[in-house]
Gaussian input, Z-matrix of N, CA and C with variables (Angstrom, degrees):
# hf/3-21g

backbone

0 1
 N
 C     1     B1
 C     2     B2     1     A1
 N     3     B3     2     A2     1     D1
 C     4     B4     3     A3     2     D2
 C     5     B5     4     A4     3     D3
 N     6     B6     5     A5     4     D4
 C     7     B7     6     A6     5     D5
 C     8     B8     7     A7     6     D6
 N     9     B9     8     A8     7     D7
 C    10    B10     9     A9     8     D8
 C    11    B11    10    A10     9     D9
 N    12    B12    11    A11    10    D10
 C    13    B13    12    A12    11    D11
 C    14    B14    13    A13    12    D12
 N    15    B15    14    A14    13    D13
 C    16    B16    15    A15    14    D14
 C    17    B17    16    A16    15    D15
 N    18    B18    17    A17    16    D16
 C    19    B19    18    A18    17    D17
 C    20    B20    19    A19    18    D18
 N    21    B21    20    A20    19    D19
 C    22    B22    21    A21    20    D20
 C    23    B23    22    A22    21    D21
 N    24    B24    23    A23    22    D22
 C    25    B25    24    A24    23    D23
 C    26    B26    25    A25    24    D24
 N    27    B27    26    A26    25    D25
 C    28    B28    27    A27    26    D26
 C    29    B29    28    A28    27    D27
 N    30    B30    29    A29    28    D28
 C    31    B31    30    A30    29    D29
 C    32    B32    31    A31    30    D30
 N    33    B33    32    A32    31    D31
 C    34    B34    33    A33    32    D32
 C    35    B35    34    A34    33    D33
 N    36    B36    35    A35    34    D34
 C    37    B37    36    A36    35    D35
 C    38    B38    37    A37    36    D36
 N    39    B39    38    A38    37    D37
 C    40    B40    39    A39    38    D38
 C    41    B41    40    A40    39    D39
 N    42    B42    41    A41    40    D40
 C    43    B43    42    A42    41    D41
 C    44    B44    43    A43    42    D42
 N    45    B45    44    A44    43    D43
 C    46    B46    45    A45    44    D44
 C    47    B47    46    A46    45    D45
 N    48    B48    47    A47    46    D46
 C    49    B49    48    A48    47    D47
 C    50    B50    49    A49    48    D48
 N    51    B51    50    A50    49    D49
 C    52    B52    51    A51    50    D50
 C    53    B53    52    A52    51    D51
 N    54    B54    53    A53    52    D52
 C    55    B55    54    A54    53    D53
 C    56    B56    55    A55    54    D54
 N    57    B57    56    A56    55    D55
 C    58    B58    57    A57    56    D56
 C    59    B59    58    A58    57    D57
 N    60    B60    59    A59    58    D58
 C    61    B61    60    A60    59    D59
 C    62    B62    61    A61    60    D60
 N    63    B63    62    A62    61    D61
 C    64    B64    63    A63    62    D62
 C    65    B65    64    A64    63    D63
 N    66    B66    65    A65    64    D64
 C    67    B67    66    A66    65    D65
 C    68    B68    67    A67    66    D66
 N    69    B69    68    A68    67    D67
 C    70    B70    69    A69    68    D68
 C    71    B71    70    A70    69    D69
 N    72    B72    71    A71    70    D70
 C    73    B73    72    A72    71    D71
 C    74    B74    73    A73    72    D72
 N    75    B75    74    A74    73    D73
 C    76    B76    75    A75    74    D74
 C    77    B77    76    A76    75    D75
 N    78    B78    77    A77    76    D76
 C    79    B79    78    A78    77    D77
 C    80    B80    79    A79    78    D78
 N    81    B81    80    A80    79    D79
 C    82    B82    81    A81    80    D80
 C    83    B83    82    A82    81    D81
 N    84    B84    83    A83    82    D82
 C    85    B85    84    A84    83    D83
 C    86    B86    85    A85    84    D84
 N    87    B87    86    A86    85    D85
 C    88    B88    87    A87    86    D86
 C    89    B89    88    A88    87    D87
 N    90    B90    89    A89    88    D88
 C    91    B91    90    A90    89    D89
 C    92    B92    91    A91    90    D90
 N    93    B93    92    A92    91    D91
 C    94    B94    93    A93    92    D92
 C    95    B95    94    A94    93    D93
 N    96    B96    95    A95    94    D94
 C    97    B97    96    A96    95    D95
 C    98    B98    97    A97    96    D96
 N    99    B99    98    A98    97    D97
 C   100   B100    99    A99    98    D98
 C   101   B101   100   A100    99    D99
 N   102   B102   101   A101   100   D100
 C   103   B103   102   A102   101   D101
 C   104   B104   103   A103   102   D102
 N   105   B105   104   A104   103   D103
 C   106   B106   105   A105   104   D104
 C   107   B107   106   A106   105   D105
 N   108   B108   107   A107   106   D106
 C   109   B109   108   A108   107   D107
 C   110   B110   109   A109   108   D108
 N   111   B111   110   A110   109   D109
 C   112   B112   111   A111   110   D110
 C   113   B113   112   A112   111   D111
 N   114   B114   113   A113   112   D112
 C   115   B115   114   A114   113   D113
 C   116   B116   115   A115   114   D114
 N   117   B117   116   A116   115   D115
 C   118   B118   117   A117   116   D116
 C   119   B119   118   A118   117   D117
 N   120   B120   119   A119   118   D118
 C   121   B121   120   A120   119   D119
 C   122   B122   121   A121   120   D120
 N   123   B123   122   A122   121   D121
 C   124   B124   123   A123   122   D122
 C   125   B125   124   A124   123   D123
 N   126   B126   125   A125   124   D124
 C   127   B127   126   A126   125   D125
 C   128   B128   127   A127   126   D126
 N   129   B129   128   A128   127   D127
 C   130   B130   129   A129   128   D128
 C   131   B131   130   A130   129   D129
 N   132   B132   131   A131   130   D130
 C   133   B133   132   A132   131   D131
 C   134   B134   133   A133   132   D132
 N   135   B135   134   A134   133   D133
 C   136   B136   135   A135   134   D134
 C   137   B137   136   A136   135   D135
 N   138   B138   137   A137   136   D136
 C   139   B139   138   A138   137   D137
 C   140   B140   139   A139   138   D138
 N   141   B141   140   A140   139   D139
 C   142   B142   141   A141   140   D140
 C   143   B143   142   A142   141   D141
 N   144   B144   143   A143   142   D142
 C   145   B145   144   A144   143   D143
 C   146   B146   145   A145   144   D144
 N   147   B147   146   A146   145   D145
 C   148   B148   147   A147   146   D146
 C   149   B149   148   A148   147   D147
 N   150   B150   149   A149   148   D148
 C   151   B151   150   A150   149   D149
 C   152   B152   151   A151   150   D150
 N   153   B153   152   A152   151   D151
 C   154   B154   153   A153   152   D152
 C   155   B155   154   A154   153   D153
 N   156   B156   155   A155   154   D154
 C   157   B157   156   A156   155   D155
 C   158   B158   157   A157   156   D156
 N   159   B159   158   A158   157   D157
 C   160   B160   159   A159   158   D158
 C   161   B161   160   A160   159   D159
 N   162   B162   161   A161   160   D160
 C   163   B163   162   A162   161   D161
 C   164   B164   163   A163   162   D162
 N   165   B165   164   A164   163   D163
 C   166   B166   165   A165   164   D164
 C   167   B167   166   A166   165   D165
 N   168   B168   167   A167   166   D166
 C   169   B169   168   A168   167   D167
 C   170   B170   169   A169   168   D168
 N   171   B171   170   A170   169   D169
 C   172   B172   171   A171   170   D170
 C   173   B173   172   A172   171   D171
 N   174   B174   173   A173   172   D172
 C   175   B175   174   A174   173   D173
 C   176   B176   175   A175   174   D174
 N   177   B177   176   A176   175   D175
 C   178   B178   177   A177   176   D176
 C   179   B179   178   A178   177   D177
 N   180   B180   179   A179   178   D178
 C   181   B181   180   A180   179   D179
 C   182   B182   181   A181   180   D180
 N   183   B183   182   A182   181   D181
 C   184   B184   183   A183   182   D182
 C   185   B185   184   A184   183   D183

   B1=1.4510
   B2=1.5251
   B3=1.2828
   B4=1.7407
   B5=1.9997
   B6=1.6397
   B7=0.9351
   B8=2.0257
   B9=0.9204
   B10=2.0092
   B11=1.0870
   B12=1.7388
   B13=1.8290
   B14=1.5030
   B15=1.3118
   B16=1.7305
   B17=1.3046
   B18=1.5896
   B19=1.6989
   B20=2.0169
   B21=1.4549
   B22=1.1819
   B23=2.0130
   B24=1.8969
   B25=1.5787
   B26=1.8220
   B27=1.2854
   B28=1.5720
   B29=1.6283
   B30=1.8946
   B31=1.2195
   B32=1.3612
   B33=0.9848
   B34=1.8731
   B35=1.0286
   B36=1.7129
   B37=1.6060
   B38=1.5840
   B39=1.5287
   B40=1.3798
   B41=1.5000
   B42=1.5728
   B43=1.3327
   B44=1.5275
   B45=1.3866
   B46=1.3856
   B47=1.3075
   B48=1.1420
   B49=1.3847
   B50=1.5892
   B51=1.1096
   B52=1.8410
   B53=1.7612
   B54=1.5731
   B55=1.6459
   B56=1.4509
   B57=1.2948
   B58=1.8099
   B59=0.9303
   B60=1.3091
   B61=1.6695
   B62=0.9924
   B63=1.2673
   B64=1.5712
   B65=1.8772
   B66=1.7838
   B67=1.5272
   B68=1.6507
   B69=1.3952
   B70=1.8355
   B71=1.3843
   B72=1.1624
   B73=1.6568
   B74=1.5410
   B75=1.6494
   B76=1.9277
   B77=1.5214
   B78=1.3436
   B79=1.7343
   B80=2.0137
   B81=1.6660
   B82=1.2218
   B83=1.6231
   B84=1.7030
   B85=1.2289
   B86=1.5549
   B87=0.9557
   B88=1.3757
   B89=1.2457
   B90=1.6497
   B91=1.1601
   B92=1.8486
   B93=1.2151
   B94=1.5757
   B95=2.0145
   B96=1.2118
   B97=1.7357
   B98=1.4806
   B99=1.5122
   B100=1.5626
   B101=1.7245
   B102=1.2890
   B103=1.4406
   B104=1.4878
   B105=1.6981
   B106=1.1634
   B107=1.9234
   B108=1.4014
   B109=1.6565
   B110=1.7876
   B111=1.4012
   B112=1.6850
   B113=1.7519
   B114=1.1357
   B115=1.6660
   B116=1.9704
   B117=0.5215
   B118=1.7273
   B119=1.9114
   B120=0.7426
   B121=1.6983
   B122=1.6311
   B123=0.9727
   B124=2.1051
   B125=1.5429
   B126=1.3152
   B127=1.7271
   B128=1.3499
   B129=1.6828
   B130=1.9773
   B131=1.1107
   B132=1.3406
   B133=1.7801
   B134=2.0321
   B135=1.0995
   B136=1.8652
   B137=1.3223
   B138=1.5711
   B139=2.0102
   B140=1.5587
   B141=1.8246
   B142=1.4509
   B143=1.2040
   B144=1.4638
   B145=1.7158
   B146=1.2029
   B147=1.2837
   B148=1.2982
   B149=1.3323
   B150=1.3614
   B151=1.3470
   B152=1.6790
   B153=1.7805
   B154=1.7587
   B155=0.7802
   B156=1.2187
   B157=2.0093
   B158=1.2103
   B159=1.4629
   B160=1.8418
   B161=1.2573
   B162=1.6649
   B163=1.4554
   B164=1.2619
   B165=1.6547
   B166=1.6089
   B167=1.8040
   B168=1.4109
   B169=1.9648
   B170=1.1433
   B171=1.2847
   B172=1.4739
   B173=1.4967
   B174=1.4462
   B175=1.4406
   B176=1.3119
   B177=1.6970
   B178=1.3912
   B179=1.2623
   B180=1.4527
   B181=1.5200
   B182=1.3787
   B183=0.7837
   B184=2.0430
   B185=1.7379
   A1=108.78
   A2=117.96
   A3=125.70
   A4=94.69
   A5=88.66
   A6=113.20
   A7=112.09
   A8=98.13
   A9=104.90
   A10=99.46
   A11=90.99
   A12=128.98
   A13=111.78
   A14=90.45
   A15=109.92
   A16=116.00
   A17=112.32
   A18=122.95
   A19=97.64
   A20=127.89
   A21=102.10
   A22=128.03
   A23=89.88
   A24=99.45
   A25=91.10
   A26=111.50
   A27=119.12
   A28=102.49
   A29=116.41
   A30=104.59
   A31=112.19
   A32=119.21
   A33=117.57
   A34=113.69
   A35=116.50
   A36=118.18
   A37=106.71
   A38=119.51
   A39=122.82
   A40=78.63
   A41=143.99
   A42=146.69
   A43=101.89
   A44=139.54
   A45=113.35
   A46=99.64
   A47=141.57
   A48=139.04
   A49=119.36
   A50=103.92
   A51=124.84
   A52=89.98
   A53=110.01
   A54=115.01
   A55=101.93
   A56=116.35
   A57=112.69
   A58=110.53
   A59=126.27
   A60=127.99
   A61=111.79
   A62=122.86
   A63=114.18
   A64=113.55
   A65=80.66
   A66=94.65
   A67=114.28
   A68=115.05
   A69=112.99
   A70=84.37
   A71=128.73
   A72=115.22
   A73=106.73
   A74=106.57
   A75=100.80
   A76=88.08
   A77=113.21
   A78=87.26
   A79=94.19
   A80=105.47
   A81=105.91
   A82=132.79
   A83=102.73
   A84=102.07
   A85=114.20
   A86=127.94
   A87=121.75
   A88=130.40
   A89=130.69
   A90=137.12
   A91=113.58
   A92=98.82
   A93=95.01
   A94=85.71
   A95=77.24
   A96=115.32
   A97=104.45
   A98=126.42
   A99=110.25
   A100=123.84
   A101=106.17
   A102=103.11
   A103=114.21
   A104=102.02
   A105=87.59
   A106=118.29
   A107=105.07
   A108=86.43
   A109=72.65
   A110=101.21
   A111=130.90
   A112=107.34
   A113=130.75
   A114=132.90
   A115=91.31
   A116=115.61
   A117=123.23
   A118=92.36
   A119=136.29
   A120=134.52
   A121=104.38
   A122=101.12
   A123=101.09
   A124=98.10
   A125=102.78
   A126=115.80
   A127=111.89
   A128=105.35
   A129=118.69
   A130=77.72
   A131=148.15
   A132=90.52
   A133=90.28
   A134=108.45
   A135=119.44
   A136=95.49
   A137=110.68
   A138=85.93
   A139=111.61
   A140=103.23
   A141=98.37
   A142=131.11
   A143=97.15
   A144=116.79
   A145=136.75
   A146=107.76
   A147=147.26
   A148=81.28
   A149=166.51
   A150=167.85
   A151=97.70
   A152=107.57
   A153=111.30
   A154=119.87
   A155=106.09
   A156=114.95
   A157=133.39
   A158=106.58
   A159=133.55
   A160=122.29
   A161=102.85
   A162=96.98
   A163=116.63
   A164=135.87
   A165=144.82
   A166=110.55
   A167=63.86
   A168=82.41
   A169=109.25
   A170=140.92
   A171=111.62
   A172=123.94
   A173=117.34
   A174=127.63
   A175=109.84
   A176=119.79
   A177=151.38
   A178=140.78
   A179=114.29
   A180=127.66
   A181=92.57
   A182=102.43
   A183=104.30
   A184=115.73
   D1=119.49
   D2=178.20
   D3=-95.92
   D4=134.05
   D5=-177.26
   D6=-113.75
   D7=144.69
   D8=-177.77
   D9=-154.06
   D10=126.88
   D11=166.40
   D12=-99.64
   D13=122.03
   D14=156.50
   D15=-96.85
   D16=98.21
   D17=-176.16
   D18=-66.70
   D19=97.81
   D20=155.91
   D21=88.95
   D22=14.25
   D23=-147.89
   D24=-54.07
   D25=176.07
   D26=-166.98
   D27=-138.58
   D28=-20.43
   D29=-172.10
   D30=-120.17
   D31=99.60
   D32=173.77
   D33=-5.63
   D34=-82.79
   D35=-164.54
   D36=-44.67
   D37=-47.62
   D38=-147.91
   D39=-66.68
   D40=-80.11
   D41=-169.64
   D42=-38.53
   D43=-34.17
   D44=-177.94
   D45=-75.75
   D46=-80.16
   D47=-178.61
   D48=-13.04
   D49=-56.70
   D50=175.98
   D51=-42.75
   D52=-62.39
   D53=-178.94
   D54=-44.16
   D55=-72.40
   D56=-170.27
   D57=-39.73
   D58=-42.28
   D59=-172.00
   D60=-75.75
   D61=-27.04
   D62=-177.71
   D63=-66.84
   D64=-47.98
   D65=-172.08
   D66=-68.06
   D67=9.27
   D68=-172.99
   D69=-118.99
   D70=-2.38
   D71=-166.33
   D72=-118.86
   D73=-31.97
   D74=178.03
   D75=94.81
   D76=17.74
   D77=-176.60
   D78=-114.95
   D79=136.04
   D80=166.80
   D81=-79.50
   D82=138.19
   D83=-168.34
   D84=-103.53
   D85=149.10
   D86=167.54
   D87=-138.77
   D88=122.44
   D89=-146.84
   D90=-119.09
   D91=109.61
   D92=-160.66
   D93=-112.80
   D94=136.66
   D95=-170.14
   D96=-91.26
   D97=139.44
   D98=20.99
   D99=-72.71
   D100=126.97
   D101=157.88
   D102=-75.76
   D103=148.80
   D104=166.30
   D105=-102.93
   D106=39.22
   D107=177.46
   D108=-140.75
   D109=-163.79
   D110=170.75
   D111=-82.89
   D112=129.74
   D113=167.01
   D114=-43.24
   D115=-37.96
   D116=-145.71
   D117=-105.01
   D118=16.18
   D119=177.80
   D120=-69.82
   D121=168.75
   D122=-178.99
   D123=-83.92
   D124=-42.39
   D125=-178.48
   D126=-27.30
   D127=-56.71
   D128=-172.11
   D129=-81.04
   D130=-27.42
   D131=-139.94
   D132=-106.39
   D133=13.72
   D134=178.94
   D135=-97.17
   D136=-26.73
   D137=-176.17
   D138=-116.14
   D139=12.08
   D140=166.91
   D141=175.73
   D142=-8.25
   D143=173.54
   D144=-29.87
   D145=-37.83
   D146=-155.86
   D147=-94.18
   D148=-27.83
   D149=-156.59
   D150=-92.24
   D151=-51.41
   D152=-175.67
   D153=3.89
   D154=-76.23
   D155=-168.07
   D156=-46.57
   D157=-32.14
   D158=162.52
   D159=-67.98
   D160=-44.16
   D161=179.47
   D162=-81.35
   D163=168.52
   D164=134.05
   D165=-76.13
   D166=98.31
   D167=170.02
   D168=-100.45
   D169=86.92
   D170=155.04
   D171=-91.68
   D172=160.63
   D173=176.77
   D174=-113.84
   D175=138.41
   D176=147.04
   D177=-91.44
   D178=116.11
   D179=-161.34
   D180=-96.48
   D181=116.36
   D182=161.13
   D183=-114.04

């Protein structure tokens, strides 16, 4: 299982896409915060949100 970190992502679209991809590929993603937008912005959820449910997202609080 291939795993991918987003140190800190800042741009919605780029993180929704990252989601689709994760979720067409089986590969887990993991997103360690601070983000700089909301999980929930229109931004993510137009370029991939809608993928969520498929992908393994996890999130990291530091």
């Amino acid at each position: 299982m291939l795993h991918l970190a987003f140190y800190e992502p800042e741009i919605p679209p780029n993180t929704g896409n990252i989601i689709r991809l994760c979720a067409n590929t089986g590969v887990q993603l993991h997103l360690i915060h601070p983000l700089g937008f909301a999980m929930e912005t229109k931004a993510l959820r137009r370029a991939g949100l809608d993928y969520r449910e498929w992908a393994q997202v996890h999130e990291h609080k530091m």
